[in-house]
TORVEXZA-448351 format. One record per residue (C-alpha): residue in one letter; x, y, z; residue number from 1. Coordinates in Angstrom, 1 decimal, decimal comma. Example, Ala and Ser with C-alpha at 12.3 -4.5 7.8 and 13.67 -1.06 7.14 Angstrom:
<atoms>
+----+--------+--------+--------+-----+
: aa :   east :  north :     up :   i :
+----+--------+--------+--------+-----+
:  A :   12,3 :   -4,5 :    7,8 :   1 :
:  S :   13,7 :   -1,1 :    7,1 :   2 :
+----+--------+--------+--------+-----+
</atoms>
This chain:
<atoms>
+----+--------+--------+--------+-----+
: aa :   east :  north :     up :   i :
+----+--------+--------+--------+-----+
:  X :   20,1 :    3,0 :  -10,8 :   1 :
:  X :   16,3 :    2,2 :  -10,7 :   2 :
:  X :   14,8 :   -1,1 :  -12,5 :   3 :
:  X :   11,4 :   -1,2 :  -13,9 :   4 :
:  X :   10,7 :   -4,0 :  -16,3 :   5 :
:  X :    8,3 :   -3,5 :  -19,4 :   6 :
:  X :    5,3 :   -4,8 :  -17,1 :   7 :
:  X :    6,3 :   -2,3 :  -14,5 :   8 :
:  X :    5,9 :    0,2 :  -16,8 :   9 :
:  X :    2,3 :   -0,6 :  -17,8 :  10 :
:  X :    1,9 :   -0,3 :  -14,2 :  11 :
:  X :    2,8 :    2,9 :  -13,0 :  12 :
:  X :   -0,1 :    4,3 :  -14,2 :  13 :
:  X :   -2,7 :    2,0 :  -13,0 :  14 :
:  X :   -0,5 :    2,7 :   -9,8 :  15 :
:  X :   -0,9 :    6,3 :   -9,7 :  16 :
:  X :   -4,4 :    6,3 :   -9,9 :  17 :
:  X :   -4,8 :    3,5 :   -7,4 :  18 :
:  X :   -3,5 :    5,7 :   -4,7 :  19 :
:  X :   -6,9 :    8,3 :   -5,1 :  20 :
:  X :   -8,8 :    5,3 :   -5,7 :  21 :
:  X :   -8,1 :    3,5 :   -2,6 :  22 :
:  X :   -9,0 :    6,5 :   -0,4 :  23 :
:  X :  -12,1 :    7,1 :   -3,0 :  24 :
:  X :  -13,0 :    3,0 :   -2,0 :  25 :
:  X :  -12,6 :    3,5 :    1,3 :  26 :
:  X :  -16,8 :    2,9 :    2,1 :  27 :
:  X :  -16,2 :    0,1 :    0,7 :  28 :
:  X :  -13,6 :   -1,4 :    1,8 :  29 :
:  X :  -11,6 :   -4,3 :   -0,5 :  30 :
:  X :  -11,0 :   -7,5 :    1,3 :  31 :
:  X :   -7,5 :   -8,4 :    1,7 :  32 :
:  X :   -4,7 :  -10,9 :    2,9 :  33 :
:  X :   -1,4 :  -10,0 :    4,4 :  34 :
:  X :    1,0 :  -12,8 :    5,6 :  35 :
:  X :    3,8 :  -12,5 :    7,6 :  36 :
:  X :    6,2 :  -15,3 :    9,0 :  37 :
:  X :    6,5 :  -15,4 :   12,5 :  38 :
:  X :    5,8 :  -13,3 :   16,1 :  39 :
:  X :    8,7 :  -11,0 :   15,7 :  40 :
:  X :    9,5 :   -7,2 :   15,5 :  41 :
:  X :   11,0 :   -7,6 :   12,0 :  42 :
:  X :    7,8 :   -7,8 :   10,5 :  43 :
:  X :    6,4 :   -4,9 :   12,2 :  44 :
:  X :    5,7 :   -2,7 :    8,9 :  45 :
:  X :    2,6 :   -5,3 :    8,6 :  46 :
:  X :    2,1 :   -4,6 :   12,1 :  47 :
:  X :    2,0 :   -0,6 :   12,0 :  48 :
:  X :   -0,1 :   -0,8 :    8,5 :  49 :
:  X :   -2,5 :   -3,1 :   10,5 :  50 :
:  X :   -2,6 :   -0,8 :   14,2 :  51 :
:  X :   -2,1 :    2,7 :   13,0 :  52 :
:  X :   -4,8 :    2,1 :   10,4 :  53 :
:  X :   -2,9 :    2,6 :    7,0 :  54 :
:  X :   -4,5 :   -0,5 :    5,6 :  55 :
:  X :   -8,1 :    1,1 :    6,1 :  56 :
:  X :   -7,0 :    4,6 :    5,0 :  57 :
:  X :   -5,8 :    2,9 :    2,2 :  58 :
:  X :   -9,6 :    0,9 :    1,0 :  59 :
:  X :   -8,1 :   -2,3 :    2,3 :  60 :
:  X :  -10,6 :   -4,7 :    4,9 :  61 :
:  X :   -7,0 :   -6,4 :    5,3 :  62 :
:  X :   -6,2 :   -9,7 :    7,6 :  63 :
:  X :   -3,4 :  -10,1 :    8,5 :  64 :
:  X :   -2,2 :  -13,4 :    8,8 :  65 :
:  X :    0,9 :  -15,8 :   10,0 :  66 :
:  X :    2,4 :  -18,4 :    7,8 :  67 :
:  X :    4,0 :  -19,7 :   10,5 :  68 :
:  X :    7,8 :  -19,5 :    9,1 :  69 :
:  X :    9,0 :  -17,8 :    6,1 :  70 :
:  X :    8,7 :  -21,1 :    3,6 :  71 :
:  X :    4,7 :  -21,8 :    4,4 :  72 :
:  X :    4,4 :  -17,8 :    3,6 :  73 :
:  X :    6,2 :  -18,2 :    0,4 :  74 :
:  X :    3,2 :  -21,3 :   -0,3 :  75 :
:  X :    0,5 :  -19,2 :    1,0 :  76 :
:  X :    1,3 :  -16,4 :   -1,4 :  77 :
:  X :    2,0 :  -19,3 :   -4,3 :  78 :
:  X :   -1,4 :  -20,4 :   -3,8 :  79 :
:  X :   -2,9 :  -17,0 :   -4,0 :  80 :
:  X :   -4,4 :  -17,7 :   -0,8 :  81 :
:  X :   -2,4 :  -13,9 :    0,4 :  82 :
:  X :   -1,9 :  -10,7 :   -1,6 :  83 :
:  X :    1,0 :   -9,9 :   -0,3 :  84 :
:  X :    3,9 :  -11,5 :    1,7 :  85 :
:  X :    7,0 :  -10,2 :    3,8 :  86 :
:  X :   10,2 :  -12,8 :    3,9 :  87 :
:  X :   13,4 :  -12,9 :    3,1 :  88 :
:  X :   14,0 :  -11,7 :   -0,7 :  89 :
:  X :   15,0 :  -15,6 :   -1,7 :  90 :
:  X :   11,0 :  -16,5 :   -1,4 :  91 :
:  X :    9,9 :  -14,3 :   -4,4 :  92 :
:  X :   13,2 :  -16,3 :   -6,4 :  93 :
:  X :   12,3 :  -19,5 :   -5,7 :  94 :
:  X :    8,5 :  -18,8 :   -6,9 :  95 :
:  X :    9,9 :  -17,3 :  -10,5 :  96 :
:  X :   12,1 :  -20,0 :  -10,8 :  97 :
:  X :    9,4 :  -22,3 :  -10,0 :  98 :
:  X :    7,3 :  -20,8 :  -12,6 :  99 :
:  X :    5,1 :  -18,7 :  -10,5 : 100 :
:  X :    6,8 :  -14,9 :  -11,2 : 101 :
:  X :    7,3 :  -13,6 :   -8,2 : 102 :
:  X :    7,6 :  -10,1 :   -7,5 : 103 :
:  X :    9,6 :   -8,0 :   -5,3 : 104 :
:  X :    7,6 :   -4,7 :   -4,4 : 105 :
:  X :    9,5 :   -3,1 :   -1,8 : 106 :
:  X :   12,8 :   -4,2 :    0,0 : 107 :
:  X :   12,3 :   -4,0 :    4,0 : 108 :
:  X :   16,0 :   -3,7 :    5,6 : 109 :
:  X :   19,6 :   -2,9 :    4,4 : 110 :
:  X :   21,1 :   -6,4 :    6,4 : 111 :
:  X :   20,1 :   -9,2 :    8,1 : 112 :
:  X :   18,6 :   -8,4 :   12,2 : 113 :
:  X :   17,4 :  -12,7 :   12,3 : 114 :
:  X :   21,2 :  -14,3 :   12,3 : 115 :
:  X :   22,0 :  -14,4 :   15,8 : 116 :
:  X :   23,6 :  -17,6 :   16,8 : 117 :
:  X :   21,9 :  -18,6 :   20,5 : 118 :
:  X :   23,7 :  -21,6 :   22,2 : 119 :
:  X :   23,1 :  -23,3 :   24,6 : 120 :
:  X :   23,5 :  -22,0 :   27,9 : 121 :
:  X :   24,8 :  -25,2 :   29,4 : 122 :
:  X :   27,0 :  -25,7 :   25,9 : 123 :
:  X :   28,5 :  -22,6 :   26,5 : 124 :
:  X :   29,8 :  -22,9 :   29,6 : 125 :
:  X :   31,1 :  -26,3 :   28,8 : 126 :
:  X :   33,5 :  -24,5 :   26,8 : 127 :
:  X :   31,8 :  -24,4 :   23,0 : 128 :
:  X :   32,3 :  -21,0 :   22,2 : 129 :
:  X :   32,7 :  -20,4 :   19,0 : 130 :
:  X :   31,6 :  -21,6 :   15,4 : 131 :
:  X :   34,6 :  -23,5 :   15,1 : 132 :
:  X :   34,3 :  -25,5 :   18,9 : 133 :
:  X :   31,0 :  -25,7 :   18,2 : 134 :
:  X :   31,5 :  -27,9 :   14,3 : 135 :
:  X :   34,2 :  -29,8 :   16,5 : 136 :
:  X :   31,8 :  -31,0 :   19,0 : 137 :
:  X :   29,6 :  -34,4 :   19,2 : 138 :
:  X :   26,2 :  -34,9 :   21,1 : 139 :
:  X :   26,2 :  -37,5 :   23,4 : 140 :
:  X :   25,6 :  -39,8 :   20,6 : 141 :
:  X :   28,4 :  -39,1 :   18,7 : 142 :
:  X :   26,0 :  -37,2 :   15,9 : 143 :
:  X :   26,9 :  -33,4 :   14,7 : 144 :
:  X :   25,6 :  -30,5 :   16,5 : 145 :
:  X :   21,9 :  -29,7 :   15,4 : 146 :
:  X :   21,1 :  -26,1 :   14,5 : 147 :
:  X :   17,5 :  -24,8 :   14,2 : 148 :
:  X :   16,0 :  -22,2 :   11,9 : 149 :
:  X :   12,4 :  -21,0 :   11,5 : 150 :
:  X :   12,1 :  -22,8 :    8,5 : 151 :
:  X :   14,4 :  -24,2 :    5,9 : 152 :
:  X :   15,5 :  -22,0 :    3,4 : 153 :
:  X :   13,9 :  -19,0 :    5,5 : 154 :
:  X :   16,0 :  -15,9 :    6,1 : 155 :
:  X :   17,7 :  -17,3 :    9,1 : 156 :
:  X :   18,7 :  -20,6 :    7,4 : 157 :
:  X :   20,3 :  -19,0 :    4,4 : 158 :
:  X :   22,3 :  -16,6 :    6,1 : 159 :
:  X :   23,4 :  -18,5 :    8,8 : 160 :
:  X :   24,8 :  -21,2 :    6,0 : 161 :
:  X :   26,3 :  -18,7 :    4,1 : 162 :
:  X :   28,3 :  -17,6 :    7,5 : 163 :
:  X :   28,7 :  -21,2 :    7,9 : 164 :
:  X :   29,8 :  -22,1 :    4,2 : 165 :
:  X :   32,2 :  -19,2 :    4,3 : 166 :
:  X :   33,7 :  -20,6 :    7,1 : 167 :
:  X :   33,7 :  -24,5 :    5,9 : 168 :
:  X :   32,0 :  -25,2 :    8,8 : 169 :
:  X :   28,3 :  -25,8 :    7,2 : 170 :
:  X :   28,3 :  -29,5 :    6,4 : 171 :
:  X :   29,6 :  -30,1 :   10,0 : 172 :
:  X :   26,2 :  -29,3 :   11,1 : 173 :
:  X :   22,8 :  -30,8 :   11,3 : 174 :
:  X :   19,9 :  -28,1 :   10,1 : 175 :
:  X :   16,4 :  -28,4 :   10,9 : 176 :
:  X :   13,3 :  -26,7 :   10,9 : 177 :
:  X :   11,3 :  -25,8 :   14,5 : 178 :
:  X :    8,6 :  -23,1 :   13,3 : 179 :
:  X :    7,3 :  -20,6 :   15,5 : 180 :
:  X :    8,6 :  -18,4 :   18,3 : 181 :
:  X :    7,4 :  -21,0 :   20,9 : 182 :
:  X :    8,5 :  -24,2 :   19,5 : 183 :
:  X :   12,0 :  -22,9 :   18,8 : 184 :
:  X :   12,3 :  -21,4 :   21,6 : 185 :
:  X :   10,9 :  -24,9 :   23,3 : 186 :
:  X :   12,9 :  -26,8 :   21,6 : 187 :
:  X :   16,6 :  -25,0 :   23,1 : 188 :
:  X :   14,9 :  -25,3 :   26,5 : 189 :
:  X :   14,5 :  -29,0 :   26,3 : 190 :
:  X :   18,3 :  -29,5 :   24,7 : 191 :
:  X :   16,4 :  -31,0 :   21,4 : 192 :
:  X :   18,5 :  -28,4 :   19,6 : 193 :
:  X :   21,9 :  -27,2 :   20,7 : 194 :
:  X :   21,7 :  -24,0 :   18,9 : 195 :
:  X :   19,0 :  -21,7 :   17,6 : 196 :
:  X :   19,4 :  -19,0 :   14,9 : 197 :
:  X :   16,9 :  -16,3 :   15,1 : 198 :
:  X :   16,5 :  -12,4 :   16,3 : 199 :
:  X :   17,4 :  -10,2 :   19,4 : 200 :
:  X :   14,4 :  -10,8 :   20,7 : 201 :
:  X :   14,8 :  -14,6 :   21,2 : 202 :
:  X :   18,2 :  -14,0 :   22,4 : 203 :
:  X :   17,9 :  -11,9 :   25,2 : 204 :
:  X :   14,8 :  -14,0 :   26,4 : 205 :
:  X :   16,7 :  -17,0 :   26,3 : 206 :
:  X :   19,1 :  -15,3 :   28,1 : 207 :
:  X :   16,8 :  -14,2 :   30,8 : 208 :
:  X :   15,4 :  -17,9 :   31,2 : 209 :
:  X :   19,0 :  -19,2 :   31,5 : 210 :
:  X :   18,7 :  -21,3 :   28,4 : 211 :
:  X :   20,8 :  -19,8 :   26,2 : 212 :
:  X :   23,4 :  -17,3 :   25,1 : 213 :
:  X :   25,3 :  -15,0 :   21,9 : 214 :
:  X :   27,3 :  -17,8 :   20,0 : 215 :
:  X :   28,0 :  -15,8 :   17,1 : 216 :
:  X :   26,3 :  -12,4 :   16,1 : 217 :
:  X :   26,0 :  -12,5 :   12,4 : 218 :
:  X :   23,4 :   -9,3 :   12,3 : 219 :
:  X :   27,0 :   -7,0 :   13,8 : 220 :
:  X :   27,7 :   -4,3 :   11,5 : 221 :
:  X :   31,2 :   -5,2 :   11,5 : 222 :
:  X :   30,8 :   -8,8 :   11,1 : 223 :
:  X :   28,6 :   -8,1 :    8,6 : 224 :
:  X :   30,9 :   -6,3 :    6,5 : 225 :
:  X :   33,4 :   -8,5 :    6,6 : 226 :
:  X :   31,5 :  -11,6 :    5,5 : 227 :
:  X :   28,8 :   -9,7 :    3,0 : 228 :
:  X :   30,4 :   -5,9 :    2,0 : 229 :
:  X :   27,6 :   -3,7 :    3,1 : 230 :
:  X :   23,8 :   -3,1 :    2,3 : 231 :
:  X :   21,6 :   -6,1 :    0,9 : 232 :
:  X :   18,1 :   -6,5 :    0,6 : 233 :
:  X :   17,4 :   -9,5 :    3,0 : 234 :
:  X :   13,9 :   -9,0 :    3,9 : 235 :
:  X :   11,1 :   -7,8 :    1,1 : 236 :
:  X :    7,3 :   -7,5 :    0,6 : 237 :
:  X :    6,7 :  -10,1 :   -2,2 : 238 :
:  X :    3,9 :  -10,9 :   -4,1 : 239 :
:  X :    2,5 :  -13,0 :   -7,4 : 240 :
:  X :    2,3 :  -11,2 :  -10,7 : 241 :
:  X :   -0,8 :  -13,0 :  -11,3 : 242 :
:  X :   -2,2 :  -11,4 :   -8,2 : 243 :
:  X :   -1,0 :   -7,9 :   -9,2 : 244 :
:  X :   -2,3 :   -8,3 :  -12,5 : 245 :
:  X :   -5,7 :   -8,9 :  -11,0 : 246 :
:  X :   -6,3 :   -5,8 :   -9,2 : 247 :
:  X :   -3,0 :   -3,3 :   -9,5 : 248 :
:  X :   -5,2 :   -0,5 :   -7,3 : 249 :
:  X :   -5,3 :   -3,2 :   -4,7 : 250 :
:  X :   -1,4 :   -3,7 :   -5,0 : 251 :
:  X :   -0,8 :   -0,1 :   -4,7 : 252 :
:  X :   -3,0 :    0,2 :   -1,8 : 253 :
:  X :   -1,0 :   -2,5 :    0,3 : 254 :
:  X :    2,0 :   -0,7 :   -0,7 : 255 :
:  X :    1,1 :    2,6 :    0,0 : 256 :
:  X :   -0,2 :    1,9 :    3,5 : 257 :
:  X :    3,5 :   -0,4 :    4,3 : 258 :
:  X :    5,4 :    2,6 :    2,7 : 259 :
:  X :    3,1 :    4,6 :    5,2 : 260 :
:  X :    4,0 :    2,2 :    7,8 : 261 :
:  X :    7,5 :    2,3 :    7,4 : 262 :
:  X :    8,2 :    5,9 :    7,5 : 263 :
:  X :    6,0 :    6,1 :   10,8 : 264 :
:  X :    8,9 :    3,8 :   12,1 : 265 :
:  X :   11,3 :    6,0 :   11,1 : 266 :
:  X :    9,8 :    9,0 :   13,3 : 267 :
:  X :    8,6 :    6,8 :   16,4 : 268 :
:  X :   10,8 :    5,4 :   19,5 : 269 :
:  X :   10,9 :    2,0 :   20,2 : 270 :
:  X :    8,8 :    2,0 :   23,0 : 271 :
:  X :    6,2 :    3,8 :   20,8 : 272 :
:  X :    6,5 :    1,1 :   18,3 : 273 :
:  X :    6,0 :   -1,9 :   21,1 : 274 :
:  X :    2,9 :   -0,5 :   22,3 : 275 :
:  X :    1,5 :   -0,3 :   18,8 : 276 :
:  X :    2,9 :   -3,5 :   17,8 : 277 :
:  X :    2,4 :   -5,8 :   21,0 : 278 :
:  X :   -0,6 :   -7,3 :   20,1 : 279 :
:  X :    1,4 :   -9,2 :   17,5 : 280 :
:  X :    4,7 :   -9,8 :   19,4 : 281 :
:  X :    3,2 :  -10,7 :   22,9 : 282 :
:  X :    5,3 :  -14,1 :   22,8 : 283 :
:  X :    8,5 :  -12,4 :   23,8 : 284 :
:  X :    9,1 :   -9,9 :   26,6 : 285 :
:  X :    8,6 :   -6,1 :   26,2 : 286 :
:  X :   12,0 :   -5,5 :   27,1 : 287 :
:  X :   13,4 :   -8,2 :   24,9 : 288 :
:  X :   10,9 :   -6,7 :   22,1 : 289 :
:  X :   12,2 :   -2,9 :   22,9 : 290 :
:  X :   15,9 :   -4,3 :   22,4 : 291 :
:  X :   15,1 :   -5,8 :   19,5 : 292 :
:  X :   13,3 :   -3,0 :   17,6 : 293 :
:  X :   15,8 :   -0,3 :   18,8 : 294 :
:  X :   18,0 :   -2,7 :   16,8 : 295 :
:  X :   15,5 :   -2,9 :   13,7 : 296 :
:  X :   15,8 :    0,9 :   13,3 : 297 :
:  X :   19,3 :    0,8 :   12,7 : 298 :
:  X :   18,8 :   -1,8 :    9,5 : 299 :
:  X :   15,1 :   -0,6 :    7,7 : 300 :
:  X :   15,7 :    0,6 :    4,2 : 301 :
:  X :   13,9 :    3,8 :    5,0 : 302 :
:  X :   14,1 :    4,6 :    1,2 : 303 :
:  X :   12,7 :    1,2 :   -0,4 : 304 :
:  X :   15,1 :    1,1 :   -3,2 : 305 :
:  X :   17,5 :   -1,7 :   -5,0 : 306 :
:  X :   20,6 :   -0,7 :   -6,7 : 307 :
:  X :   22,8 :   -2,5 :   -8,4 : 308 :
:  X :   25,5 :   -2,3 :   -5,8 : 309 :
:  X :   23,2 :   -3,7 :   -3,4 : 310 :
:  X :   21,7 :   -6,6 :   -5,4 : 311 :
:  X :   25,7 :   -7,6 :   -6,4 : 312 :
:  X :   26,4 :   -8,0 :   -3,1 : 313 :
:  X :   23,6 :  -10,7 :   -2,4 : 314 :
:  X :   24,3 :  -12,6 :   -5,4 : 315 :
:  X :   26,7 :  -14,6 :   -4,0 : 316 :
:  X :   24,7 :  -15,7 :   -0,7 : 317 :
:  X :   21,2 :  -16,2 :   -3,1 : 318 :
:  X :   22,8 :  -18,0 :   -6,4 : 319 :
:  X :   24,4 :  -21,2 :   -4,5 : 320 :
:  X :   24,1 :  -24,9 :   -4,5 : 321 :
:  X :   22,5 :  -24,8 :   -0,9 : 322 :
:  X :   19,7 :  -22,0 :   -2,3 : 323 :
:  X :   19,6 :  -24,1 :   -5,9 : 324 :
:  X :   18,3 :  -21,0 :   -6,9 : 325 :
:  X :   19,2 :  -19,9 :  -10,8 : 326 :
:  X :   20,3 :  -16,6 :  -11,2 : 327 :
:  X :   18,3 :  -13,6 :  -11,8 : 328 :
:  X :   18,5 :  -10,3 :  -12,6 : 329 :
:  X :   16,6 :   -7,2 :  -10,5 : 330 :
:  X :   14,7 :   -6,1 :  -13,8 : 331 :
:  X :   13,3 :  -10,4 :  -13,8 : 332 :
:  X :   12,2 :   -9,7 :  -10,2 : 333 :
:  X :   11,8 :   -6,2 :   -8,9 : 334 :
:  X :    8,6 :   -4,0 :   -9,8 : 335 :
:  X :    9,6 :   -0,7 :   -8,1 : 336 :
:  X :    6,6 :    1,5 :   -9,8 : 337 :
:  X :    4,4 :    0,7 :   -6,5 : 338 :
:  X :    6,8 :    2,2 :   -4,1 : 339 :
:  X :    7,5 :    5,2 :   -6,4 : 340 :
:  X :    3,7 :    5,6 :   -6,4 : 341 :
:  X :    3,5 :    5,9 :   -2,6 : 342 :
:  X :    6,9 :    7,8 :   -2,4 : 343 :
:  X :    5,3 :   10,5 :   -4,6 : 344 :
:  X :    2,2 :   10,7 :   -2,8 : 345 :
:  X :    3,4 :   10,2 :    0,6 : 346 :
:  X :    7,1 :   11,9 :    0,5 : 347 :
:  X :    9,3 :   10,8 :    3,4 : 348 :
+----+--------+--------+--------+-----+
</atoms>
């Protein structure tokens, strides 16, 4: 089942005619804003757009620019200071409960790849490992066991709650906020956090430094069942409907050229995909990076579409006291006539 709201509707044909009209603009290029959390292969349809030069086919003089963690995208995009964002689905909630209408344009993965549990190496070989040791455990000065995310309420802090809150383990836990990929990763080097939750990437550097290890892998396909039932939209490219409204061929050209982006993925090996991508992900190692995107391949939503199954199944980790956000519906949020646009004119 595909939504389109009333508004979407008014759009598709704006849409349709944006895709001849970005290529037509392309002289004249339209100046642009993409934003994008942090240094890491998840975001890499931004990169691709960016590298492989679907923004430009597409009329787009497009910067690209990072927030800096999930939560300062979400305000960049609020402010209208970006056209389009990439973050975990929950962003685009919080700004049309806030007022603001966000809009999801097109989903980016079928699961989480950003809940990986990293602990402590010297933790971990004291005997903490597991969730459960690790809620049972005091710092030195008898406080709980701090836990750092990206950003709070980014994608890695609501999932790894929801593991946590499914568990009863989540109030056992202090959660806190470290930013990019070099202050979280400084911050498990210099013990100021005892565990980090973030991507494969992270991990297997951390690993390689001999700071930290795997606690608990909450991106496993098997885990992931268990916990969460099968395919979610966790990640999506979000945006304002005041900034849609503005300029809809602009709107269809980002989309067009991440749709682009995305189905290059799809044909490309990892190593392929590095090399393109590096420029943006040079924080971590290329093997770490390669790991992680051979992993990413395995989760992108190759297809860009919502069904009902899938948005039923996130429910329960989006609409919850430690979210506050108030329910809504995909027609309230979703505008899928962009991606249908670019699926037409660019077939997979």
């Amino acid at each position: 089942m595909v939504y389109v709201t009333r508004r979407s509707a008014l759009t598709i044909i704006a849409g349709g005619a944006a895709l001849a009209s970005g290529r037509a603009r392309a002289a004249e290029p339209i100046a642009g804003r993409a934003i994008y959390p942090v240094a890491v292969p998840v975001y890499q349809t931004h990169f691709v757009a960016d590298r492989i030069g679907y923004f430009k086919e597409a009329g787009l003089d497009c910067k690209l620019i990072q927030g800096g963690s999930g939560v300062k995208t979400r305000e960049i995009i609020a402010s209208s200071q970006g056209d389009i964002g990439i973050g975990d689905i929950t962003h685009p909630m919080q700004l049309s409960n806030r007022g603001r209408n966000g809009r999801v344009l097109m989903p980016v993965d079928t699961r989480s790849s950003s809940v990986m549990f990293i602990i402590r190496k010297d933790l971990y070989d004291q005997g903490i490992t597991s969730l459960e040791k690790l809620a049972a455990w005091k710092r030195p000065d008898d406080r709980k066991p701090i836990v750092s995310v990206s950003s709070l309420g980014g994608t890695n802090h609501v999932w790894a709650s929801y593991y946590m809150e499914t568990m009863n383990l989540d109030t056992k836990v202090t959660w806190i906020g470290t930013g990019n990929v070099d202050t979280m990763m400084g911050s498990l080097k210099t013990k100021q956090v005892d565990v980090l939750v973030s991507s494969l990437s992270l991990l297997n550097d951390s690993k390689e430094q001999g700071w930290g290890t795997l606690l608990f892998d909450g991106t496993d396909e098997a885990i992931w069942n268990k916990y969460i039932g099968g395919k979610v939209p966790v990640t999506a490219h979000f945006s304002l409907q005041s900034t849609i409204d503005k300029d809809p061929p602009k709107m269809q050209a980002f989309v067009t050229a991440i749709w682009r982006a995305t189905q290059w993925v799809k044909k490309h090996s990892p190593d392929e995909i590095h090399d393109t991508i590096e420029p943006y992900v040079g924080s971590t190692s290329r093997a770490a990076n390669i790991i992680e995107i051979t992993a990413l391949q395995k989760v992108v939503d190759y297809d860009a579409t919502i069904d009902a199954a899938a948005w039923a199944r996130g429910e329960k980790v989006w609409f919850r006291e430690m979210t506050g956000i108030k329910p809504l519906t995909p027609a309230d949020l979703v505008n899928p006539s962009f991606v249908e646009a670019a699926r037409k004119a660019y077939p997979a």
